[in-house]
DRENLUM-96597 format. One record per atom (N, C-alpha, C): x, y, z; residue in three letters. Coordinates in steps of 0.02 Angstrom, whole numbers, plus 50000, padded with zeros to 5 digits. Atoms other than C-alpha are relative to their C-alpha. Example, Ala and Ser with C-alpha at 12.3 -4.5 7.8 and 13.67 -1.06 7.14 Angstrom:
BEGIN
500454994150000ALA506154977550390ALA500455006050000ALA499584994149997SER506844994750357SER499615005550037SER
! end
This chain:
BEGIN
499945006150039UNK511774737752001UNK499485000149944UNK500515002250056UNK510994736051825UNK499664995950007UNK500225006849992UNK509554725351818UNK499934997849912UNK499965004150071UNK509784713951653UNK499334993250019UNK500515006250003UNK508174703251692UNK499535002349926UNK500515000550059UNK507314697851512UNK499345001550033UNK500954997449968UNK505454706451557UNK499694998149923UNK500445002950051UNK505094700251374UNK499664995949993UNK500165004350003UNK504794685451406UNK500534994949965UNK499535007650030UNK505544665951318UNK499755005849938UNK499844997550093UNK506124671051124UNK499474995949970UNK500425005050049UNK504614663751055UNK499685004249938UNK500224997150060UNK503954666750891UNK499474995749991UNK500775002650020UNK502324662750794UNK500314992549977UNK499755004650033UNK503424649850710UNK500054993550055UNK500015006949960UNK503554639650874UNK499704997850030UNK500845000849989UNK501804638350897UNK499654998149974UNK500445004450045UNK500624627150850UNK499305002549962UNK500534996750047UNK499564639350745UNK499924997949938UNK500345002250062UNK498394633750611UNK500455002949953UNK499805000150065UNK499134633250444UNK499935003649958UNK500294994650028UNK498234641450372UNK499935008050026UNK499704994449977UNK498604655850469UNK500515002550016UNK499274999349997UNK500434656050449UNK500085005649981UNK499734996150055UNK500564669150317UNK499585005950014UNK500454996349997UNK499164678950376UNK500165007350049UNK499894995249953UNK499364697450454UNK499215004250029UNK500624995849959UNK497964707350594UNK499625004749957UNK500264995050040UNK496844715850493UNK500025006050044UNK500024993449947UNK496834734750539UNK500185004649931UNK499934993550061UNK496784752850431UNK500515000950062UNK499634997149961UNK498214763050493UNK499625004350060UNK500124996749945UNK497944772950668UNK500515005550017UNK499204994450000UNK499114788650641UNK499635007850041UNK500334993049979UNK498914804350734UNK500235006449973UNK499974991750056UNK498694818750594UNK499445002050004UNK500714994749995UNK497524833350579UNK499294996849965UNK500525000650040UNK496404826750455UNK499994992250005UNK499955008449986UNK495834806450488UNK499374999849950UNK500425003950064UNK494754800450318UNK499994994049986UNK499895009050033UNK495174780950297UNK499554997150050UNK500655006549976UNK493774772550420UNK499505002349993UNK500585000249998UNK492254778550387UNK499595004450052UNK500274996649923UNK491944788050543UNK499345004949999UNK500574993949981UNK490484800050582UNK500565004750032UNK499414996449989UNK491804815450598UNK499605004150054UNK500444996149954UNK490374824850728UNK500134996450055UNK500185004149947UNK490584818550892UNK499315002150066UNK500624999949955UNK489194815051041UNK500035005550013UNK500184995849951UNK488384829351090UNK500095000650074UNK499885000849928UNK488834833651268UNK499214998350024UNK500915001749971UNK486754831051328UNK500224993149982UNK499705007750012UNK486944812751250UNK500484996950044UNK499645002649989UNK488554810551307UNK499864997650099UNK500184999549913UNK487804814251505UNK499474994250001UNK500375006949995UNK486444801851460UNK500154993349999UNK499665006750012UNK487554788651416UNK500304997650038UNK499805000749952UNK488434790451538UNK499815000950084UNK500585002349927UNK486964792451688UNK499804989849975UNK500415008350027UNK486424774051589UNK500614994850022UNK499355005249974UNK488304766751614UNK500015000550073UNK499775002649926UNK488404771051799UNK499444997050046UNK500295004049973UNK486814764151819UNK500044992250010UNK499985007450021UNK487334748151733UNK500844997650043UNK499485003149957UNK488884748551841UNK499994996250058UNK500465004149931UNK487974745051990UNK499994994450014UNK500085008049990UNK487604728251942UNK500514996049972UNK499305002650030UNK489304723651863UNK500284993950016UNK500025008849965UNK489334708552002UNK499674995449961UNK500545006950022UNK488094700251911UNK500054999749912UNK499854999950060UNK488254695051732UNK499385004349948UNK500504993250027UNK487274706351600UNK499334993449966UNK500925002250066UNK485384702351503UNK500454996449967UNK499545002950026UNK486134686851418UNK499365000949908UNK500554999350060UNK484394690651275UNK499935004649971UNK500214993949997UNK484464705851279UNK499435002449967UNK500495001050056UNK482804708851202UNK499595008050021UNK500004992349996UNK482604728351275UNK500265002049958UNK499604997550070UNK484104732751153UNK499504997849944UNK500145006550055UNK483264719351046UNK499235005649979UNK500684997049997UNK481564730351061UNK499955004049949UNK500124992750033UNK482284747251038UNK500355002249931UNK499774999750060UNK483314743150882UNK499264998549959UNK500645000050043UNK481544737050804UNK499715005349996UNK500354993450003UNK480874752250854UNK500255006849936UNK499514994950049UNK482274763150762UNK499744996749926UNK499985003950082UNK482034750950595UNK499405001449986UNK500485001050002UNK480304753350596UNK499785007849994UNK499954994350007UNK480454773350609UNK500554999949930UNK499314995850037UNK482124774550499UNK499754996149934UNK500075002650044UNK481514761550357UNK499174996649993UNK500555002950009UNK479754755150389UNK499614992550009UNK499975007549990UNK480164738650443UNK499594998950063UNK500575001449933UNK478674730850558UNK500384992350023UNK499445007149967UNK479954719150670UNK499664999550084UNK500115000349939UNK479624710450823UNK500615000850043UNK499264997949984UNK481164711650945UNK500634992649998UNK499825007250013UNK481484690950931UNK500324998749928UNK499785001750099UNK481834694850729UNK500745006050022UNK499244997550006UNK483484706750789UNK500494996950049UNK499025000549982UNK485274702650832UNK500365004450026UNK499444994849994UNK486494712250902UNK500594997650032UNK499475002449943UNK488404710250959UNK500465006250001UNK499574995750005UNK490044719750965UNK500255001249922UNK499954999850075UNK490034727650792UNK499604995649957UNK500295003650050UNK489324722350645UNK500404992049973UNK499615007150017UNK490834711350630UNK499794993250027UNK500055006749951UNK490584699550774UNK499154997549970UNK500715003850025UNK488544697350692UNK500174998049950UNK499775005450050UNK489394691850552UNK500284995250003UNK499395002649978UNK490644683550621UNK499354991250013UNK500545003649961UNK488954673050714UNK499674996849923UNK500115002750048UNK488354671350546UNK500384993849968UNK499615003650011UNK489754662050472UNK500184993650037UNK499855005749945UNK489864651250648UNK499484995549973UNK500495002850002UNK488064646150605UNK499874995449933UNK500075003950066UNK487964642750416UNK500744997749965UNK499455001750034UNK489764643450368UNK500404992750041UNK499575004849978UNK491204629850417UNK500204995549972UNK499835004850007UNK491934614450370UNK499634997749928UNK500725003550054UNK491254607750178UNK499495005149991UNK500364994950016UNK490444624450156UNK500185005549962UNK499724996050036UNK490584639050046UNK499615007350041UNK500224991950023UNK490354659150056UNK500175004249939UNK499604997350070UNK490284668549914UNK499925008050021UNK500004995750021UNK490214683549868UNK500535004949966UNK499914998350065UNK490754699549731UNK500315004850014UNK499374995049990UNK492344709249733UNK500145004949937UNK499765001249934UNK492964720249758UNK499295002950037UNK500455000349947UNK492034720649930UNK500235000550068UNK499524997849931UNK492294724550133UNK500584994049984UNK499595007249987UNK493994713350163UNK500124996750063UNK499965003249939UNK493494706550304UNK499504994349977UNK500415005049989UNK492214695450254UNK500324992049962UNK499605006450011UNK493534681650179UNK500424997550053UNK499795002349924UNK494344683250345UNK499414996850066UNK500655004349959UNK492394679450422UNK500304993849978UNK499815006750038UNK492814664150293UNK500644996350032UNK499435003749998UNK494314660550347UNK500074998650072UNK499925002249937UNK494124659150536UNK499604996250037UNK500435001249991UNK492764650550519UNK499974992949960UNK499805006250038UNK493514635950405UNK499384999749932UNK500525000050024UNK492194641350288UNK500404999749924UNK499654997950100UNK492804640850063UNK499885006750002UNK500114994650029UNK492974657250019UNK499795001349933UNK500175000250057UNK492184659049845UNK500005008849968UNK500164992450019UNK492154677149757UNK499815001849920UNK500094997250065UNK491424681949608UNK500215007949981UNK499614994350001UNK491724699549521UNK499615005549971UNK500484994750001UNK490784715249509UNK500055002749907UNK499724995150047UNK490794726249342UNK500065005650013UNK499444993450013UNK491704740449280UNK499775006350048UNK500334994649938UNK490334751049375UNK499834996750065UNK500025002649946UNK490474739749518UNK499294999750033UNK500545002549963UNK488764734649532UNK500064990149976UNK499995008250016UNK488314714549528UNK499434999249936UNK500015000650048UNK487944708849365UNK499384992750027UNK500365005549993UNK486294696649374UNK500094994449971UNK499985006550056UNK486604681449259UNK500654998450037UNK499415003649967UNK488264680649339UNK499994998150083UNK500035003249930UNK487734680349507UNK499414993650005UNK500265008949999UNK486554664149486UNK500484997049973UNK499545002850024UNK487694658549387UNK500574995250042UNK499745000549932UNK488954659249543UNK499844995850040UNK500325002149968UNK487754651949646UNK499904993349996UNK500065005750056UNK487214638649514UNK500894994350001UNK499395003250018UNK489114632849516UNK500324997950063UNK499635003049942UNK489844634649700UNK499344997550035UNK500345001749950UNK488224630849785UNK499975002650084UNK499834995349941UNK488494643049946UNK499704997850056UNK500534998049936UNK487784641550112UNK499925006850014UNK499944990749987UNK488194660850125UNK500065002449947UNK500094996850047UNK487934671850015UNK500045008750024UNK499924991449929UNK488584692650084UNK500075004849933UNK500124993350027UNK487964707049988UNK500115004550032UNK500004992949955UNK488654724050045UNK499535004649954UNK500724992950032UNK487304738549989UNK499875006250056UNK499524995950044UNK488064751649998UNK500674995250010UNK499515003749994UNK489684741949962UNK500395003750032UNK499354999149955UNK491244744650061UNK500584998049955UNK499764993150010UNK492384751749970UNK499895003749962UNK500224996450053UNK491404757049812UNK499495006150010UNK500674995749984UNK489824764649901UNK499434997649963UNK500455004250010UNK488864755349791UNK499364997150006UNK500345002749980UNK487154751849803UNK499584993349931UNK500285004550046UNK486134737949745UNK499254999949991UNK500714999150012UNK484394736949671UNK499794993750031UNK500555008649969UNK483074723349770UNK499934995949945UNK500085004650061UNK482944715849607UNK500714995149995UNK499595005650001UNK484534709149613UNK500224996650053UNK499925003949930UNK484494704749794UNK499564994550006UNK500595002049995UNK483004696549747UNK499994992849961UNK499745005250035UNK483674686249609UNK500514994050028UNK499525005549977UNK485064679849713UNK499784996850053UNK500585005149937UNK483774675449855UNK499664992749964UNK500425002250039UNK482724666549708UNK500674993150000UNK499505003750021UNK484214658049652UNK500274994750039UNK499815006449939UNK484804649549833UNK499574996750014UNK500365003349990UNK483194646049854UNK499944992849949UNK500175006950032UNK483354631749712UNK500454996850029UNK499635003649964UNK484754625349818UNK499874993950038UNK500185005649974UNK484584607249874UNK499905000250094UNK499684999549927UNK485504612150049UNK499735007350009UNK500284993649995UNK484644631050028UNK500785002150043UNK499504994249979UNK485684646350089UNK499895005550022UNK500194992549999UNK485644661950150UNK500325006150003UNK499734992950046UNK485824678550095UNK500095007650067UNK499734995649958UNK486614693050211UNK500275006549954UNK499904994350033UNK486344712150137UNK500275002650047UNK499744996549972UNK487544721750221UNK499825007950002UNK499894992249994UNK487204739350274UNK500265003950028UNK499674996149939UNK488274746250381UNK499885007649990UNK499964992350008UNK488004763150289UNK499335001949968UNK500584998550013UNK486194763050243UNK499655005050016UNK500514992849994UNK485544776750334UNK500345005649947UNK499934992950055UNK486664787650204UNK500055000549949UNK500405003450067UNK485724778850046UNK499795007649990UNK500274994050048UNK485384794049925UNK499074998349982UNK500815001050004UNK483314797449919UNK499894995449938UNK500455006650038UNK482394783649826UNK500374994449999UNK499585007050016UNK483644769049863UNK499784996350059UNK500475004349974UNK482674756349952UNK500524995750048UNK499725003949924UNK483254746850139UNK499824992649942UNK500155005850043UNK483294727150064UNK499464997650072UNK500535000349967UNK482344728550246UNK499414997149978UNK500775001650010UNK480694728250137UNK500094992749995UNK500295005250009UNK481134711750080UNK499904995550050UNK499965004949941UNK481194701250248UNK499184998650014UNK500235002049982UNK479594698350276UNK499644993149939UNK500005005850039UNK479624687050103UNK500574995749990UNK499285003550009UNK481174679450136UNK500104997550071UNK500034999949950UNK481444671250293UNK500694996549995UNK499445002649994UNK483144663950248UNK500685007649948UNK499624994750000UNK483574684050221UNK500385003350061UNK499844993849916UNK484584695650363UNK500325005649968UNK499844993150022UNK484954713550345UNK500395002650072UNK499564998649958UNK486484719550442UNK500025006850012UNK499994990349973UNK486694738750522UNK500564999550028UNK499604997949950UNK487924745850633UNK499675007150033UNK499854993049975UNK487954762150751UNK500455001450006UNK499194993649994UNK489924765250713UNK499865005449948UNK500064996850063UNK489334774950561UNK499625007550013UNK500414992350000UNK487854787050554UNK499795000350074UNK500274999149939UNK487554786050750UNK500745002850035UNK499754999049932UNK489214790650812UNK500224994650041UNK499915005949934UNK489604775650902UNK500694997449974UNK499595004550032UNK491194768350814UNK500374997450077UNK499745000049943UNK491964768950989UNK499334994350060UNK500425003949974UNK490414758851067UNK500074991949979UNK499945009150035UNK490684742050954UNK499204999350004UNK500565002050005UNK488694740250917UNK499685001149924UNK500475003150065UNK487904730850769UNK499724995649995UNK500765001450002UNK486334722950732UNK499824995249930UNK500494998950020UNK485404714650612UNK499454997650001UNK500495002649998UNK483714708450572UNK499784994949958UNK499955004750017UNK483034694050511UNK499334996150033UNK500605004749991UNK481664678550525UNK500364998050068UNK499775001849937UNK481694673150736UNK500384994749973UNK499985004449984UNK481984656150666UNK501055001149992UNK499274997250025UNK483774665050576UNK500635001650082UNK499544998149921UNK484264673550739UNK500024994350062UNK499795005349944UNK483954658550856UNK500434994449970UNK499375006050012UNK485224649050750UNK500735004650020UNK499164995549999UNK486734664750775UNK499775000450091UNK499645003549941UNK486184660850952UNK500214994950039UNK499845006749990UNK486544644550964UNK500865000550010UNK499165000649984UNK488484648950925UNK500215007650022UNK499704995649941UNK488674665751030UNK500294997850050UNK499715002449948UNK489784666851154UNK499525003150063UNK500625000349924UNK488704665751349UNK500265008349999UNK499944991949974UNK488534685551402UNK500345004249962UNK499494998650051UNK489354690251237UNK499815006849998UNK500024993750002UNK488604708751248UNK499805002450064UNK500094996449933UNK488874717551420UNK499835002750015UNK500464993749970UNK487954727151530UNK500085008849973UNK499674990050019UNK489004744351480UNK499855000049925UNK500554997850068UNK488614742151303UNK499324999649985UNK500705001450017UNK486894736051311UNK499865009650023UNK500254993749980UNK486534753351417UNK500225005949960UNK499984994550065UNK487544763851284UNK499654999849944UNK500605001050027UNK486514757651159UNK499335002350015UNK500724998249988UNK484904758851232UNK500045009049998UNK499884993750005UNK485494777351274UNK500085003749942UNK499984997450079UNK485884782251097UNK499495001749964UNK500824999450039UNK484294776751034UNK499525002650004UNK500364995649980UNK483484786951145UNK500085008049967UNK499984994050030UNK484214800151045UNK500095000149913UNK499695002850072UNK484284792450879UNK499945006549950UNK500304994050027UNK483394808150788UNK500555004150011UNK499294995049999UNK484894820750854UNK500594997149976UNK499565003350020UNK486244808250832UNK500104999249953UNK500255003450082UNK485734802650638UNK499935009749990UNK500104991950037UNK485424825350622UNK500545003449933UNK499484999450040UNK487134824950543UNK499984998149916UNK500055003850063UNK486694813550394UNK499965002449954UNK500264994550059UNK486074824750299UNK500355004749951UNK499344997049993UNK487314835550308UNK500824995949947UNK499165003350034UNK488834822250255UNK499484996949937UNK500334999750057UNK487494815650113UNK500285006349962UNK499874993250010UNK487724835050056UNK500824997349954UNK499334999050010UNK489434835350054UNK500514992949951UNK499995005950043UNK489654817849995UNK499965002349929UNK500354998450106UNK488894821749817UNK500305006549999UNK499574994650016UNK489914838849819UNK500424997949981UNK499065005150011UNK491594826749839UNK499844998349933UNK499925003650054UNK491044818349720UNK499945003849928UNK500134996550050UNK490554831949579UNK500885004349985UNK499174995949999UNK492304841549642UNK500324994849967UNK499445002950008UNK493404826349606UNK499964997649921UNK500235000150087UNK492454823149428UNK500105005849951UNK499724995150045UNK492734840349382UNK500665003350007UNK499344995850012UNK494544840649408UNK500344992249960UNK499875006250024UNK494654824149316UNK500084994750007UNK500055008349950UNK494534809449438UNK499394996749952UNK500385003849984UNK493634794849405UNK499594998350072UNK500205000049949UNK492364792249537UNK499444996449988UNK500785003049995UNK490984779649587UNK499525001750039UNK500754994749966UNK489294784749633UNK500144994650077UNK500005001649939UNK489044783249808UNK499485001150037UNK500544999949958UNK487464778849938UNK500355001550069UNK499955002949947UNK488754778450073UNK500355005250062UNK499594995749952UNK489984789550184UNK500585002449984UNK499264998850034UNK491404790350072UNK499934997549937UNK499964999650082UNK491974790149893UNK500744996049985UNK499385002950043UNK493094780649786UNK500295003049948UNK499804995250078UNK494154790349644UNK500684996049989UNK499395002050019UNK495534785149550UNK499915004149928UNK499635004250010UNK496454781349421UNK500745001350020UNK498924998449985UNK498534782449489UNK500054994749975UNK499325005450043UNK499924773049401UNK500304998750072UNK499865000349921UNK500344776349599UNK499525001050036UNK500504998249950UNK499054774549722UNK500264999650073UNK499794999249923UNK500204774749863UNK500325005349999UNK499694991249993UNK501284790149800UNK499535004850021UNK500404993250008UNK499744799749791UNK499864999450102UNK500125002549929UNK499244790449987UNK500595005350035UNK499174997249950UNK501124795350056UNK499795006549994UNK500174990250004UNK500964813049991UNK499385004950028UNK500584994749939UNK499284818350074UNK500294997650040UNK499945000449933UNK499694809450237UNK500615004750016UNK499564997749991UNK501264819650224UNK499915007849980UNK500514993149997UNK500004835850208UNK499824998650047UNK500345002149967UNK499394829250349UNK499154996650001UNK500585001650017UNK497754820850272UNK500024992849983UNK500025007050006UNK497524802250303UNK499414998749967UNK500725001650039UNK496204794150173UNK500364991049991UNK500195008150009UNK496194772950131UNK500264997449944UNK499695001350066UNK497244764550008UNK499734995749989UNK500215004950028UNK495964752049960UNK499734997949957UNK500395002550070UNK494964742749831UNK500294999749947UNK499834999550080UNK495314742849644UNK500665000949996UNK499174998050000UNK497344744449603UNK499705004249976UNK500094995150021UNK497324761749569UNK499465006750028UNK500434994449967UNK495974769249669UNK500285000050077UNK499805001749926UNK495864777149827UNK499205001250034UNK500614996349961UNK494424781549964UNK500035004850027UNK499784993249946UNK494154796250065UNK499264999450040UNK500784998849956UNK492734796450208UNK499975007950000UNK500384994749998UNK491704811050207UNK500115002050085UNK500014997249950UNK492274823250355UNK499435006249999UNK500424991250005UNK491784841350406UNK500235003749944UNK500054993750053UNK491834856750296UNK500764999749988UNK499344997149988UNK493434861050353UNK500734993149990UNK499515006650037UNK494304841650325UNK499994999849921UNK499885003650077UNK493804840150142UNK500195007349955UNK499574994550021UNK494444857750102UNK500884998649995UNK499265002649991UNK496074852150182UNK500274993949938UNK499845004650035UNK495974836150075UNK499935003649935UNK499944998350105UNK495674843749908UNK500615003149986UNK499384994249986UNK496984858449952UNK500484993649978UNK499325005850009UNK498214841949977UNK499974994949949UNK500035006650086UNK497574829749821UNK500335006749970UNK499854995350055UNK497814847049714UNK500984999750001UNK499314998750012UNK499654848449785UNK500464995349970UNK499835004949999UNK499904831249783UNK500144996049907UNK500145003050066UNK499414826649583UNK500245007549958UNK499644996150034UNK500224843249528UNK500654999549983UNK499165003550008UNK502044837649561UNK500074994949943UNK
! end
C-alpha cells in the first residue's frame, strides 16, 4: 500500500504569517555555497588547521564536553583575557579583558551593537558601497538606515562625512577599514574626524571601525586600535573567520571602553557563547603565531593579483585586505557564469560592474586567471 501521508506539513506560506512588514520583500542573506574546485567569493583563509592545532582544539572541546550539563562562563573574561593578549602582541593595544567583546562572529557583536545604540527613532549611517549586512544589522534592529557614498577611489571623503553626520544625526556610525568589498583602508584622520564630529552631537554616538581583515593591512597602515584609548565612545571589531582560520568556529570580538561593552551586555542573549566555542577559541590563540604564519604569504600574493589584473587591463582597487576588486564588465555576471563554469567561484558584488576574488593558494589564482583569460577572450 502506498503511503500518501503529506510529511510537508499545512500549505503555509510566508504570506500567511504574521511577519513584519517590513520583511515581506526581504530574502536570507547568503554568498552562494557550490561545490567546485576553486571557492574565491567569502573571504576564507584557503590554508586549513594544522593537524597539531587541530588535536589541541580538539583535547580543549572534549574537555569542555565534560561539563556540557552545566551552562558555559556566561563573562567569559578568559577568552576576554586572551583576545587582549593577542591585540596587544598583533597591534599594540594595552587592553584590560573588561574592554573586549566577543560572540558568534563578528556579526552577532554587531548585531549587539545595533541592539544597544540602534532601534526605534534612531539612525545608522554609514558609506557605500560597504559589507551588506550592516543595513540588514539596521534593519532587524528597527534602526534608519542612512548611507552616504564613498568616492571614485572608494575611500570616505571628509567634509562629506561630517556633513552626513551634521544632517542625519546617527547614534551609529560603521566604518569598515579594510572595507568589505573594496579592501579599502582608511586613514585615523578620518576616523578621527568622524569621532570629532559625533562628538558635537547633542544625543552623542558611536563610532564602530570594522576590521574583520586587519591583520592583512599592507605595512604602515595603522589598527584604528591606537585610537581607543582617546575615544571611549570608539569600538574596533575583529574576527578569527579570516586570518586565523576559524570561519567554521563563528568567533568575533571587539574592543572598546568597559563602559561600551557593558552596554552590548545588557542586550546579549543569557549563555550566548558556549562552552565548545569558548575552548576553540582559547585553543587557537594558543597558537595564534602559526595560525596568522599564512598572512604573509596571501599579503604576497594579494599585491601580485592585483599588479596581474592591472597589467592585463582591469581596473582594480588597492587593497589592505584578503581579496581584490576589479572590474569594469558591461556584464558582470557573464564574466561570474563563465568562471564558475571553469570551475572557479569568485563574488558578484559591490559596484555594478565589478567583481571580487578572495585571495587563495598558488595553485587557485593560477586556475582563476587561466579562467578570467578564457572567459574575457570570447
Amino acid at each position: 500500500m502506498t503511503d500518501t501521508t503529506d510529511r510537508t506539513g499545512p500549505g503555509t506560506t510566508l504570506a500567511d504569517l504574521p511577519l513584519r512588514e517590513d520583511l515581506r520583500d526581504e530574502h536570507p542573506y547568503g554568498a552562494p555555497q557550490l561545490d567546485v574546485p576553486v571557492v574565491l567569493n567569502v573571504n576564507e583563509n584557503p590554508y586549513p588547521v594544522a593537524p597539531g592545532i587541530v588535536a589541541d582544539i580538539a583535547a580543549a572541546v572534549a574537555h569542555a564536553a565534560a561539563g556540557l550539563n552545566r551552562y558555559p562562563d556566561r563573562e567569559f573574561l578568559d577568552l576576554r583575557a586572551d583576545l587582549a593578549a593577542f591585540l596587544r602582541v598583533e597591534s599594540g593595544a594595552e587592553l584590560a579583558p573588561e574592554q573586549v567583546w566577543a560572540a558568534n562572529g563578528s556579526n552577532e557583536v554587531m548585531l549587539h551593537v545595533l541592539q544597544a545604540f540602534g532601534g526605534p527613532g534612531r539612525r545608522a549611517l554609514s558609506f557605500a558601497p560597504t559589507y551588506s549586512m550592516y543595513p540588514e544589522y539596521a534593519r532587524d534592529t528597527q534602526t534608519t538606515w542612512v548611507v552616504g557614498q564613498r568616492t571614485d577611489a572608494f575611500t570616505v571623503d571628509v567634509e562629506h562625512a561630517r556633513a552626513m553626520v551634521r544632517e542625519h544625526r546617527p547614534s551609529v556610525v560603521l566604518l569598515a577599514s579594510p572595507n568589505n568589498p573594496t579592501g579599502t583602508a582608511l586613514p585615523l584622520a578620518t576616523v578621527e574626524a568622524v569621532l570629532d564630529e559625533c562628538s558635537r552631537l547633542s544625543q552623542g554616538a558611536v563610532v564602530v571601525v570594522d576590521e574583520a581583515y586587519g591583520e592583512f593591512r599592507r605595512s604602515g597602515t595603522p589598527s584604528a586600535l591606537e585610537l581607543l584609548p582617546r575615544h571611549g565612545n570608539l569600538a574596533v571589531s575583529r574576527t578569527m573567520s579570516k586570518a586565523f582560520s576559524l570561519a567554521g568556529a563563528r568567533v568575533g570580538y571587539l574592543a572598546a571602553s568597559t563602559a561600551f561593552v557593558d552596554a552590548l551586555r545588557i542586550v546579549r542573549l543569557p549563555y550566548h557563547l558556549s562552552a565548545v566555542t569558548q575552548a576553540t577559541a582559547r585553543a587557537a590563540l594558543r597558537h595564534s603565531e602559526e595560525l596568522l604564519s599564512t598572512v604573509g604569504e596571501l599579503r604576497t600574493r594579494r599585491d601580485e593579483t592585483v599588479r596581474w589584473l592591472r597589467d592585463v587591463g582591469f581596473e582594480v582597487a588597492d587593497s589592505d585586505a584578503n581579496f581584490v576588486l576589479f572590474g569594469r564588465f558591461a556584464d558582470r555576471h557573464a564574466v561570474w557564469q563563465g568562471l564558475l563554469e571553469r570551475g572557479v567561484l569568485i563574488r558578484e558584488t559591490g559596484p555594478a560592474g565589478w567583481l571580487r576574488v578572495s585571495i587563495g593558494t598558488a595553485d587557485e589564482m593560477q586556475q582563476f586567471r587561466t579562467a578570467l583569460q578564457e572567459v574575457v577572450s570570447q
